[in-house]
N, C-alpha and C positions, 0 to 999 in steps of 0.2 A: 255576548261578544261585541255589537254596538257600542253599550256604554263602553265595556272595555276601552275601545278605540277610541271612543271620545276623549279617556281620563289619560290613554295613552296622547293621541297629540294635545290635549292640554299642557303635559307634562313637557312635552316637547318645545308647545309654544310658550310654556315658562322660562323654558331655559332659551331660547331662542332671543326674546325681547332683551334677554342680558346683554347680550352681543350687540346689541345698535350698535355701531361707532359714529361719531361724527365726522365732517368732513369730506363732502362723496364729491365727487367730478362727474361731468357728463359723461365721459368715455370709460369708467371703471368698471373694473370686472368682478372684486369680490360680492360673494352671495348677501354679506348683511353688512358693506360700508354704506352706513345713512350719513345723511346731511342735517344737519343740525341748526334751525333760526330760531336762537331764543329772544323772543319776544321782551315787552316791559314787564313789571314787577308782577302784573297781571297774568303772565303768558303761563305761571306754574299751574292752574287750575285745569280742571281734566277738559274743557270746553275751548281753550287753548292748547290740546296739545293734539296732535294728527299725525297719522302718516302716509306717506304717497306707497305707492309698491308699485315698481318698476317693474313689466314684463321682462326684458332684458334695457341693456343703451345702446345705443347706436346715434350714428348723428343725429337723425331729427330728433328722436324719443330723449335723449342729451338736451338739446335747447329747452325741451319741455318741462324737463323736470330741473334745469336751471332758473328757469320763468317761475316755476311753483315754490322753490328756495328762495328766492327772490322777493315775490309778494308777500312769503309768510312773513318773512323779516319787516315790511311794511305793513302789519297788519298785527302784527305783536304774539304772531302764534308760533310754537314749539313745533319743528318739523322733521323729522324723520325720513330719510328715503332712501328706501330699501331694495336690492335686486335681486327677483328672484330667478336669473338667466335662465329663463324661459322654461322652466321647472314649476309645472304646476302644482307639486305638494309642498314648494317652497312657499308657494305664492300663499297659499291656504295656510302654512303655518306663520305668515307673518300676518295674517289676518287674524288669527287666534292670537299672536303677540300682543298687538292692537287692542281686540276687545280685552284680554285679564290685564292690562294696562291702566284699564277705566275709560280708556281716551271713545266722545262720545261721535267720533266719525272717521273712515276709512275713507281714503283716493285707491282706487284700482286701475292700474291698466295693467288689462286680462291676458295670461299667458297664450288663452282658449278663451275664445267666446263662449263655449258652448260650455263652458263650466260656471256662467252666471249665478246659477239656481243656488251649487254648490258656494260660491262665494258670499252669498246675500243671507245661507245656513251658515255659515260660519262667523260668519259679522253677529248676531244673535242680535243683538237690540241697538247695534250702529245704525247710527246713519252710513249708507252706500252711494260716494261720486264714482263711477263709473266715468274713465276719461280715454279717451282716440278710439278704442276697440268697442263695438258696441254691439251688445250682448244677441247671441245670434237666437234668442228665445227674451221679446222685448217684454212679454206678460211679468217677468218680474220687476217693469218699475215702475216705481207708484211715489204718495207723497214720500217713502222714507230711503227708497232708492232712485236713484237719478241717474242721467247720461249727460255727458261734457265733450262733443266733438261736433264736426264739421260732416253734414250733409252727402256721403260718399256719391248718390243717386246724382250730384252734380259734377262731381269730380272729373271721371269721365266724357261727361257729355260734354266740358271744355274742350278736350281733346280731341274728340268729335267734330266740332264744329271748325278747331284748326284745322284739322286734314281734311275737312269735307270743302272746307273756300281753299285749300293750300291745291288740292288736286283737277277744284275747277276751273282754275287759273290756267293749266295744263289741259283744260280740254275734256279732263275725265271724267266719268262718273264711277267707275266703277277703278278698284287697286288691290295690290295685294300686300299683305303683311304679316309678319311675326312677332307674335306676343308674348310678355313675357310674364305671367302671370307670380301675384304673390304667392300667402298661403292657400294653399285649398282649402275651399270650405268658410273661410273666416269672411265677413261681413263685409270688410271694406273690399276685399278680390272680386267675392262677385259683383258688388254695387259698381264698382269701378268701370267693371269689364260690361259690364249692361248695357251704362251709361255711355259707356262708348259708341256701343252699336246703336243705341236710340240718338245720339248727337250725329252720326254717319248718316242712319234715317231718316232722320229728320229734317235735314240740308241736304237730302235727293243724291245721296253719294254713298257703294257699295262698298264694304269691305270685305276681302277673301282671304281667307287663313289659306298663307304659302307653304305652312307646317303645321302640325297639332302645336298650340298652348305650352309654351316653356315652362314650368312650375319653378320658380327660381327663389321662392319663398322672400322676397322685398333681398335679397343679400347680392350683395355686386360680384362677388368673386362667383358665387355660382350660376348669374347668369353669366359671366366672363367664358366659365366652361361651358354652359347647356349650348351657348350660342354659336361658338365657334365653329363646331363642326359643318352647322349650316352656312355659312357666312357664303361660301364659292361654292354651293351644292344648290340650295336652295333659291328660287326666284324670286322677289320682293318688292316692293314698293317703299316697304315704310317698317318702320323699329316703333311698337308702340309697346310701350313698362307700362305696370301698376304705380312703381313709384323710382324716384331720381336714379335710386341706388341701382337698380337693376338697367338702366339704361344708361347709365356709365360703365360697366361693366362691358355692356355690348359696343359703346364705342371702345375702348382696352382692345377689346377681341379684333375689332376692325381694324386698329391700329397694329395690334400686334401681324395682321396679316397683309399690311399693308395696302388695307382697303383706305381711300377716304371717306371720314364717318358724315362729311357735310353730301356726299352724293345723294345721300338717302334723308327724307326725315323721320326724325329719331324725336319721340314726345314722351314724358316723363309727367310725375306727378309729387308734390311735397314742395317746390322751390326751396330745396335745403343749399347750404353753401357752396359745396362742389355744384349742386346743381345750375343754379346762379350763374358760377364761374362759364361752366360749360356754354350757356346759353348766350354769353359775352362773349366767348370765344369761337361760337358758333357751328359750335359742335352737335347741341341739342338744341333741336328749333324752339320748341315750348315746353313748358310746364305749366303747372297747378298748385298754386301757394296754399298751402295747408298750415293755420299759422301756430308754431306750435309754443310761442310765447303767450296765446291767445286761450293754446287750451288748458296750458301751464297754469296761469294765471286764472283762469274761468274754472275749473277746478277746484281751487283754493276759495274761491269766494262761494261759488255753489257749497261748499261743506259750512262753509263758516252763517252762511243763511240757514239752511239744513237747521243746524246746532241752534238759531236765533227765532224761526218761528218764520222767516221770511221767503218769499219766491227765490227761487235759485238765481236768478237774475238780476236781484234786485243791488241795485246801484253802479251798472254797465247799461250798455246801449244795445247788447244781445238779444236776439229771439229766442223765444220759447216757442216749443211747440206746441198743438192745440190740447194735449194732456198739462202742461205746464210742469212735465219731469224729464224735458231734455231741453239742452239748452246748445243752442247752435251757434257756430264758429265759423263765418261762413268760405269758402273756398275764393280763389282768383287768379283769372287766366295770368301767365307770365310770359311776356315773350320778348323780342331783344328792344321794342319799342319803350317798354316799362320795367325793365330788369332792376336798375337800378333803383327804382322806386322802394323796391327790398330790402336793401342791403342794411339797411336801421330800422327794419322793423320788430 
């Protein structure tokens, strides 16, 4: 039965890789519109051709995977990028697409973390860039699989450190807050949310859940609803998201109930555009630039070393870590002092 399955989704990722199209946008929704950078005359060779696989897009994961289109065209390689809207048997059959392709490296960002193992079986003799999502079982990477994101353990601890001087300015030590957590379980949620309480910690300032933990999975409209109800029920101090989306969302909700969303502070993570905006309009006190031109681009070059013999890092300014198979993007506090500093990055 095994093989069965196997020769069954081979068959499937035969016919799947037919369907690339070229052409993708950051905000599109079909399951297999790729983007297409053909390279120079050289770029037809299987060591030039790659493809990214989009968990789903959204704004920031959009900028990312425009930055990775981007560089391939700079760098003469055949690029492909695919969505598999957050369908993890999508995601595995464009991996299968990938390797009967020939093509000798895969970009993954993982529907699920926790389906790494399963992605790095199905890659079969690719090289594996693992990019923003990082595999919540790290044992699978080594020299032939890799990770491409930004430090989550810090993320947090930015936001931390704003509301911990923002509230002793006020005299406090101790506040209360609703959180608006991503997905459960996924790497960057808990890291986030850690780091938050170790950055409150650590700058001698308490924070107290006014509610249990909003699960609003990173998506604006659903924290829009999770939050509202609390909005004139619940007592607070402070609006603290995982990332941008979901703390716009909660000012929508204030707004819509004709709360003002500046009474409170309200911290976010990503500095995505809206996010930016908000921040200039002073709506969201701070954020956490998470740069995703940075992982776009870091990415594409990590595969193409991969493919060359070379450190993932090699010819950027990045760190590696002391394995020398993640290569880090690093985070930066955002707030109305430095907003603009952004806005061309």
């Amino acid at each position: 039965m095994k093989k069965m399955r196997k020769m069954l989704a081979g068959l499937s990722a035969m016919v799947m890789v037919v369907g690339l199209l070229t052409a993708c946008g950051g905000g599109g929704s079909d399951t297999d519109s790729g983007s297409k950078s053909d390279g120079d005359s050289g770029s037809n060779s299987d060591s030039a051709k790659l493809t990214l696989i989009m968990s789903q897009r959204d704004e920031w994961l959009g900028e990312m995977e425009q930055a990775a289109v981007k560089e391939a065209e700079e760098m003469g390689i055949n690029l492909n990028t695919v969505d598999a809207q957050s369908d993890t048997s999508k995601m595995l059959q464009f991996i299968e697409s990938a390797k009967n392709d020939g093509q000798k490296a895969v970009i993954i960002n993982m529907v699920d973390p926790e389906t790494a193992e399963q992605c790095v079986e199905a890659a079969g003799d690719m090289y594996v860039v693992f990019v923003n999502r990082y595999p919540s079982d790290d044992s699978v990477l080594n020299e032939k699989v890799v990770y491409v994101g930004s430090d989550e353990s810090t993320s947090g601890y930015f936001q931390g450190e704003w509301l911990a001087e923002h509230f002793k300015a006020e005299g406090k030590s101790e506040f209360s807050y609703i959180l608006l957590n991503g997905i459960l379980g996924q790497t960057s949620t808990t890291l986030r949310t850690e780091s938050l309480l170790k950055g409150l910690e650590d700058n001698g300032v308490k924070g107290v859940e006014a509610t249990a933990p909003l699960a609003a999975e990173y998506q604006r409209e659903n924290a829009q609803d999770m939050i509202a109800p609390l909005l004139k029920t619940a007592k607070y101090d402070a609006i603290i998201s995982n990332n941008d989306a979901m703390a716009l969302g909660a000012i929508e909700a204030m707004i819509d109930q004709g709360i003002d969303p500046t009474t409170v502070p309200i911290v976010g993570i990503d500095a995505s555009l809206d996010g930016r905006q908000a921040v200039k309009d002073g709506t969201l006190d701070m954020t956490v630039f998470q740069d995703p031109k940075g992982q776009g681009k870091g990415a594409l070059i990590a595969a193409k070393n991969l493919i060359n013999g070379n450190a993932i890092n090699d010819g950027t300014d990045w760190e590696l870590d002391e394995t020398g198979n993640i290569l880090w993007i690093p985070f930066e506090p955002v707030t109305i002092d430095n907003v603009d500093e952004y806005d061309n990055r």
